[in-house]
PLY file of the C-alpha trace (Angstrom):
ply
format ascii 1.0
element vertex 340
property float x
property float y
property float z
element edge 339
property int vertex1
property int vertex2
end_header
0.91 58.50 30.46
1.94 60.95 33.14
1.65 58.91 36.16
3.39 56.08 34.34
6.80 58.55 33.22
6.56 59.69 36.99
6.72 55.95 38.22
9.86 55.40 35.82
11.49 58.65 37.01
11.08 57.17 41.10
12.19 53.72 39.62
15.44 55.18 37.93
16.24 56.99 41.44
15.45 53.66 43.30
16.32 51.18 40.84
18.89 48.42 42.52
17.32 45.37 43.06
16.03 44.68 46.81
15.48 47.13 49.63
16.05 45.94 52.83
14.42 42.83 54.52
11.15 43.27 56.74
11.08 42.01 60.11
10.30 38.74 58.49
13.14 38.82 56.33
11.06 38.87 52.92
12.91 41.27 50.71
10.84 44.13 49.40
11.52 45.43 45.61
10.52 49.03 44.42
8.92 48.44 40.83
8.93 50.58 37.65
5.22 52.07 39.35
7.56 53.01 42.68
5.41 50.52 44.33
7.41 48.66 47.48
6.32 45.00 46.80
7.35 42.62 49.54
7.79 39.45 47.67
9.10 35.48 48.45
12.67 34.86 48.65
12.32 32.67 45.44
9.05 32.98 43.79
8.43 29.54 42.67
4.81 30.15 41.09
4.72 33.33 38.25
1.92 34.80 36.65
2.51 36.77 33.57
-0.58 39.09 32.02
1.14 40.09 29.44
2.99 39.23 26.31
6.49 41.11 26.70
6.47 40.34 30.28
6.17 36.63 29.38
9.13 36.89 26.78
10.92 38.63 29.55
10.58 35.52 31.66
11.60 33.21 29.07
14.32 35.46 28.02
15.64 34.93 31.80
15.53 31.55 32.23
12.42 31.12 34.35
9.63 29.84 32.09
9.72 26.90 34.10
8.48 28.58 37.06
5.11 30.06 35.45
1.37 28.45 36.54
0.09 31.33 34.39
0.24 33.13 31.43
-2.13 36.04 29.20
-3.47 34.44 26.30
-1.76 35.83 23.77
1.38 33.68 24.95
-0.07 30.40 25.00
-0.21 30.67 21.08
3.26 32.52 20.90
5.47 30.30 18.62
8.77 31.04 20.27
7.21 30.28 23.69
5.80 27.28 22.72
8.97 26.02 20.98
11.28 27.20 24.00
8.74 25.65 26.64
5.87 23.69 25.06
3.50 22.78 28.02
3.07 26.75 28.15
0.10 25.80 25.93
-1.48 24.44 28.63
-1.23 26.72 31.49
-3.93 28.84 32.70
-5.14 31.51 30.63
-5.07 34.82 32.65
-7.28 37.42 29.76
-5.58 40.02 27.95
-4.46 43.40 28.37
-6.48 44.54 25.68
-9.63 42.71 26.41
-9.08 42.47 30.47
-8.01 39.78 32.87
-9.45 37.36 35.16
-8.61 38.64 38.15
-10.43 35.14 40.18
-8.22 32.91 37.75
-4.86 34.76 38.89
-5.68 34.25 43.04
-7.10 31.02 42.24
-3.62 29.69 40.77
-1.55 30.92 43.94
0.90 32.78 42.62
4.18 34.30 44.55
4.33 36.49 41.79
2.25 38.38 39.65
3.63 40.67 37.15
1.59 43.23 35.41
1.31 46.14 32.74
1.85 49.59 34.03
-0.73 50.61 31.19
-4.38 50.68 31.42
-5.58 49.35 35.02
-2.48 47.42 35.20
-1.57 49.39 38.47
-5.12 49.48 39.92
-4.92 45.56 39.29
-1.54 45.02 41.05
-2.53 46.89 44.34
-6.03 44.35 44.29
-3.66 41.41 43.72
-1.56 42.74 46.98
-4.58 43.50 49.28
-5.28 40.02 48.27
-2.02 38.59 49.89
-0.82 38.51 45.94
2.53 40.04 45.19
2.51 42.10 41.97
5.16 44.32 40.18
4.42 46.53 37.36
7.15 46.92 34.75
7.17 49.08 31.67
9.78 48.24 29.20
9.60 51.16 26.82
13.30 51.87 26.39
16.20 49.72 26.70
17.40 51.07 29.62
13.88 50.80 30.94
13.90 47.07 29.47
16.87 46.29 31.38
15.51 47.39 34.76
12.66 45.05 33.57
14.86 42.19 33.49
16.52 43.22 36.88
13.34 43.74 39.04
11.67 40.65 37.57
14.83 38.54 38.43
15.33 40.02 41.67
11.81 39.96 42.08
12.15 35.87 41.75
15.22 35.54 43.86
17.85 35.22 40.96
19.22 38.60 39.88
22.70 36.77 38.55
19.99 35.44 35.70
19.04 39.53 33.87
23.51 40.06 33.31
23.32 37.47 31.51
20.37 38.32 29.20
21.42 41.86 29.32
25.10 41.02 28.33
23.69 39.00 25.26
21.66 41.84 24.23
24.43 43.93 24.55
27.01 42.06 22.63
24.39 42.54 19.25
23.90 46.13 20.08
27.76 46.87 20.22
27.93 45.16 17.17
25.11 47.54 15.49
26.86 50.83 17.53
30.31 50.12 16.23
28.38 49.97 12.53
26.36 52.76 12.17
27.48 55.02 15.32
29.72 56.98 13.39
26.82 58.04 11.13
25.90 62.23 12.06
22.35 62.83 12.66
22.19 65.12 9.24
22.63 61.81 7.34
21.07 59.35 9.14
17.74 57.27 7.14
14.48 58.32 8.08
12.38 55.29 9.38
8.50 55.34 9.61
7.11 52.70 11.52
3.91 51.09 11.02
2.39 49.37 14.31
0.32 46.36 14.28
-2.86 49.07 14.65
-2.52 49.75 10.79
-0.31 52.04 8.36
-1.15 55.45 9.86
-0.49 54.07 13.50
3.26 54.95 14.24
5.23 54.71 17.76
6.29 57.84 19.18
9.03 59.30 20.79
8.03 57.53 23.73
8.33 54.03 22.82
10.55 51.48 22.72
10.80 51.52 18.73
11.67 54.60 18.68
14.85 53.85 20.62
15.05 50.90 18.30
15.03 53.12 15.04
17.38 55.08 16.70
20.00 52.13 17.93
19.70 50.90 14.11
20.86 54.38 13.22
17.72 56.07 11.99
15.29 58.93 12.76
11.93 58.22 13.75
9.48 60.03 11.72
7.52 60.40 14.65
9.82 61.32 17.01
8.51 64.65 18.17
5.20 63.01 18.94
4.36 61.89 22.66
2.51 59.27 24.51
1.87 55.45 22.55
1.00 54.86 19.39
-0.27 57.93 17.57
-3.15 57.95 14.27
-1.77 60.09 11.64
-3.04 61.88 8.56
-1.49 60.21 4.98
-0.89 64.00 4.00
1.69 63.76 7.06
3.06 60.51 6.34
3.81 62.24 2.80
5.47 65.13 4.63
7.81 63.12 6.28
8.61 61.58 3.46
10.69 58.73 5.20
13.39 57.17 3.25
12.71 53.16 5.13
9.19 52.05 5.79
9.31 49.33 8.73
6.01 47.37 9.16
4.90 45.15 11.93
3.94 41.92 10.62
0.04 42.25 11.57
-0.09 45.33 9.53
2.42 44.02 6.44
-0.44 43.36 3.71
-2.77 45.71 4.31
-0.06 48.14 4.85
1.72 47.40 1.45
-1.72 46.97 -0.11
-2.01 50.97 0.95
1.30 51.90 -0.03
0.61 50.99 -3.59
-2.23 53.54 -4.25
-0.61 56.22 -6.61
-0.73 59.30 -3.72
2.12 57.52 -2.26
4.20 56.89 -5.16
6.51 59.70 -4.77
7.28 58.86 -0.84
11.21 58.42 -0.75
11.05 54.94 0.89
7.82 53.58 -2.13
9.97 54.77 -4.74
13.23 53.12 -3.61
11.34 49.90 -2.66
12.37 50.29 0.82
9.67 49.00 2.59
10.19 46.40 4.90
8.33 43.82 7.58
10.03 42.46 10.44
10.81 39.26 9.58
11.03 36.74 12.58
7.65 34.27 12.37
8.58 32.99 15.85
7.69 36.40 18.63
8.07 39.91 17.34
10.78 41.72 17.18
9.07 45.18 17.19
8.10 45.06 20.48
9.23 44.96 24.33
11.55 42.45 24.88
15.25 41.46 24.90
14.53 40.00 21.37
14.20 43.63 20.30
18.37 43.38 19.91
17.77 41.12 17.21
14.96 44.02 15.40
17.88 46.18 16.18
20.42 44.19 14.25
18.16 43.60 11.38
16.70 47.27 11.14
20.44 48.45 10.95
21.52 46.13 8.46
18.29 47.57 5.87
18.54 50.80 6.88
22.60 50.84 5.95
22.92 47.54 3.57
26.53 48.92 2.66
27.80 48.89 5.75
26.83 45.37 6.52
28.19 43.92 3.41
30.53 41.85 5.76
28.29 40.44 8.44
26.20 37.57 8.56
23.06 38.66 10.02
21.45 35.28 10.48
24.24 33.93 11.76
24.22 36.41 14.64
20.57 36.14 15.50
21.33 32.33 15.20
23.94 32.98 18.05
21.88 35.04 20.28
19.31 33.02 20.38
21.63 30.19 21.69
22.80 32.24 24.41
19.29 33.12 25.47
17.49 29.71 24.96
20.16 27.30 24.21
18.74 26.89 20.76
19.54 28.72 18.01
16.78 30.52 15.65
16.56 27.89 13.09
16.61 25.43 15.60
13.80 26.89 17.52
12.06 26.71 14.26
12.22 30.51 12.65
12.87 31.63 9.41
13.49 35.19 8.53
10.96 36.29 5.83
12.51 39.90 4.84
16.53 39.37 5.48
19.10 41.09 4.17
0 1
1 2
2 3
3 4
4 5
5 6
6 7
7 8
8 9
9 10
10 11
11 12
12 13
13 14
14 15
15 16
16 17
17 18
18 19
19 20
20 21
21 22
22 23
23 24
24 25
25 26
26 27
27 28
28 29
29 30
30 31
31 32
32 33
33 34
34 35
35 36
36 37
37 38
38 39
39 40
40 41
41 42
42 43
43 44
44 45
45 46
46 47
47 48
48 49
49 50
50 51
51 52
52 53
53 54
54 55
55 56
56 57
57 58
58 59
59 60
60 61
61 62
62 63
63 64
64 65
65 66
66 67
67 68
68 69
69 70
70 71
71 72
72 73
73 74
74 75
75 76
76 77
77 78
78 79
79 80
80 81
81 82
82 83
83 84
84 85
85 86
86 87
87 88
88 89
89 90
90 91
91 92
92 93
93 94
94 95
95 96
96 97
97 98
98 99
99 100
100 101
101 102
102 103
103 104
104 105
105 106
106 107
107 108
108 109
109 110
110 111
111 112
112 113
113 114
114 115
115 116
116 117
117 118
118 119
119 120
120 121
121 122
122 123
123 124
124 125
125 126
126 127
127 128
128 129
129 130
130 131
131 132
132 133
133 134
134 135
135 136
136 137
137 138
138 139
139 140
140 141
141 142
142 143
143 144
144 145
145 146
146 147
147 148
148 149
149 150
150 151
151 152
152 153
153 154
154 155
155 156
156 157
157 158
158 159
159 160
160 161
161 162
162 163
163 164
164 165
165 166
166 167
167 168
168 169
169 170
170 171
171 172
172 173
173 174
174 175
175 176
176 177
177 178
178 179
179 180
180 181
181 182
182 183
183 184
184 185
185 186
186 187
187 188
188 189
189 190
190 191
191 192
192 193
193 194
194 195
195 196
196 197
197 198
198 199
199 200
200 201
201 202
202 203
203 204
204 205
205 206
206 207
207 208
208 209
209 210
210 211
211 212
212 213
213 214
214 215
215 216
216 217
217 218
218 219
219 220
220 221
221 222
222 223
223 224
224 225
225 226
226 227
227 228
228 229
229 230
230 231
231 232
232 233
233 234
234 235
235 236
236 237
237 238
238 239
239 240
240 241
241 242
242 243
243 244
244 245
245 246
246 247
247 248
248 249
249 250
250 251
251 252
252 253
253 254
254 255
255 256
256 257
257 258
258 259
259 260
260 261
261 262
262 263
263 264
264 265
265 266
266 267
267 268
268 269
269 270
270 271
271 272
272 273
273 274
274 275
275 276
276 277
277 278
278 279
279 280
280 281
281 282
282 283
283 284
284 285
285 286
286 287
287 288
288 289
289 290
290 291
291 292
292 293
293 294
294 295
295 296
296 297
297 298
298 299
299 300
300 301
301 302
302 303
303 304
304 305
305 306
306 307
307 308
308 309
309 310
310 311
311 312
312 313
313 314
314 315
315 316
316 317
317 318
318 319
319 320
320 321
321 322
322 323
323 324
324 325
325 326
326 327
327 328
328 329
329 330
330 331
331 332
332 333
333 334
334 335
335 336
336 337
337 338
338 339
C-alpha cells in the first residue's frame, strides 16, 4: 500500500496530461505509479487487465479500440450490451488469479493498462522492456478516478473524451451534494459496507467506497481503518452499530442469511430493516468506475429517503447512462433490484 499512496502523491504533483514530446515526437504521460510512459500519438490497439479499467474505457468512448480484455469483462453484462463482440476478444487472466503476460505481447498492443495492486507495476515495466507501453492507474477516490479517466484518454490521444465523462459524473454528484450537503457530520447515517469478500469484509478509509459513503452523506463504519478491504470481528460490527447496511451483490444472500442470526438483532440498521444491496444487474456500482455516480445517487437516496421524496432516481440513472453510452439503463437492459 505504501509505494502505491507514494505513486498517487507524485501523480497529483504531475498530473496534466502529456509531458513534452521525445525527439521522436511520441508524447510521454506520467501515470498514477509516477512512471514516464512514452506512448503512440493515438493508441489504436488497448489492452485492459482489469475490470474497472475496462469500464473506464467504455465509460470514455473507446471500447472500440480494445484487442484485449481480463476475463472478468468478457462476461460483464453492461460491456457486452454497450459493445457485444467484447465477448470475443482475447482473454488476458485476472488480477486475482494472474495474467498471461505472452497473450498481451502476442496481441500488439499500443497500450496496455494495468492495476497498480499486486504485481501490476512489476508487470507494466516487463510490458515496456518489451517495446509494450503500459500505465498503471488506481482509481480509489474520485479525484483519483478522474485522473484515471484523464491519463487513459490522454494516454490514447483523445483527452477532450474524460470532460465529458467527468462532467456527466459530475452533474449526478451535484445533484446528491446539493441534497444531503447541508447535513453536519453529528447527524449524518452510519453506513457499513459489506464487500464482495463476505459480511465481515468492509472497505476502509482508503477506498473508493468510502468516498462513496461519504458523497451519499454517510460515515463509513470503517473509516479509521487503512489499506483495502479489512476482516472484522462481528463483536465490532455490533460496536459500530451502523444505522444502513450496504451489501455488494456477491455477498447479498449470504450476507442477509448472517444478518438474521439473533446476535445481530439489536444492530440499528437489522432492526430498522435498513439493509440494502446495490441494485444495478448490469456492472457494479460499488466499485471503481465512473458508474460509481450512479451508487452515489442511489446510496444517498436510502440513506436520506426524505430528502429524495421529489426525485426520480431511475430516471436520472436512465439519463446518465445516455450521456455515457447513448443508451439509457433500461435500454441497455438493467433493472434496479433494491430502488427507492
Amino acid at each position: 500500500m505504501k509505494h502505491v499512496i507514494v505513486g498517487m502523491i507524485c501523480w497529483m504533483l504531475l498530473a496534466g496530461g502529456a509531458m513534452p514530446c521525445s525527439a521522436e515526437d511520441r508524447p510521454v504521460v506520467t501515470d498514477m505509479a509516477c512512471r514516464a510512459v512514452t506512448v503512440k500519438a493515438a493508441a489504436a490497439r488497448l489492452v485492459s487487465t482489469f475490470k474497472p479499467a475496462t469500464l473506464c474505457v467504455t465509460c470514455l468512448g473507446l471500447q472500440t479500440r480494445l484487442v484485449g480484455v481480463d476475463t472478468d469483462s468478457k462476461k460483464d453484462r453492461l460491456q457486452r450490451a454497450v459493445h457485444p463482440p467484447v465477448a470475443e476478444l482475447p482473454a488476458v487472466g485476472r488480477k486475482s488469479t494472474g495474467l498471461n503476460f505472452e497473450t498481451i505481447v502476442s496481441l500488439h498492443p499500443d497500450l496496455v493498462i494495468m492495476y497498480a495492486q499486486k504485481d501490476g507495476v512489476a508487470i507494466a515495466d516487463r510490458l515496456v522492456r518489451h517495446g509494450v507501453p503500459a500505465i498503471v492507474i488506481l482509481p480509489e477516490s474520485l479525484a483519483s478516478l478522474y485522473a484515471t479517466l484523464r491519463l487513459i484518454a490522454s494516454a490514447a490521444g483523445c483527452p477532450e473524451r474524460s470532460e465529458q465523462t467527468i462532467g456527466a459524473c459530475e452533474r449526478v454528484l451535484q445533484q446528491v451534494r446539493a441534497r444531503v450537503g447541508d447535513i453536519p457530520r453529528v447527524r449524518r447515517k452510519v453506513v457499513y459496507f459489506a464487500s464482495s469478500r463476505g459480511l465481515f469484509s468492509t472497505a476502509t478509509g482508503d477506498l473508493l467506497q468510502n468516498e462513496m459513503i461519504e458523497a451519499a452523506g454517510g460515515l463509513n463504519a470503517g473509516g479509521a481503518l487503512h489499506g483495502y478491504f479489512k476482516e472484522i470481528s462481528p463483536e465490532q460490527f455490533i460496536a459500530w452499530n451502523p444505522d444502513v447496511v450496504t451489501l455488494s451483490q456477491e455477498a447479498s444472500a449470504r450476507a442477509r442469511t448472517m444478518l438474521a442470526r439473533p446476535q445481530f438483532a439489536a444492530v440499528a440498521a437489522v432492526a430498522g430493516n435498513r439493509i440494502y444491496t446495490f441494485p444495478s444487474n448490469l456492472a457494479p456500482w460499488d466499485f471503481p468506475s465512473p458508474l460509481s455516480a450512479s451508487g452515489i445517487l442511489w446510496l444517498a437516496a436510502r440513506c436520506y429517503p426524505e430528502r429524495f421524496a421529489d426525485a426520480d432516481v431511475t430516471d436520472e440513472i436512465d439519463r446518465f447512462h445516455r450521456t455515457l453510452f447513448g443508451k439509457t439503463f433500461g435500454e441497455l437492459g438493467g433493472t434496479l433490484r433494491d430502488t427507492p
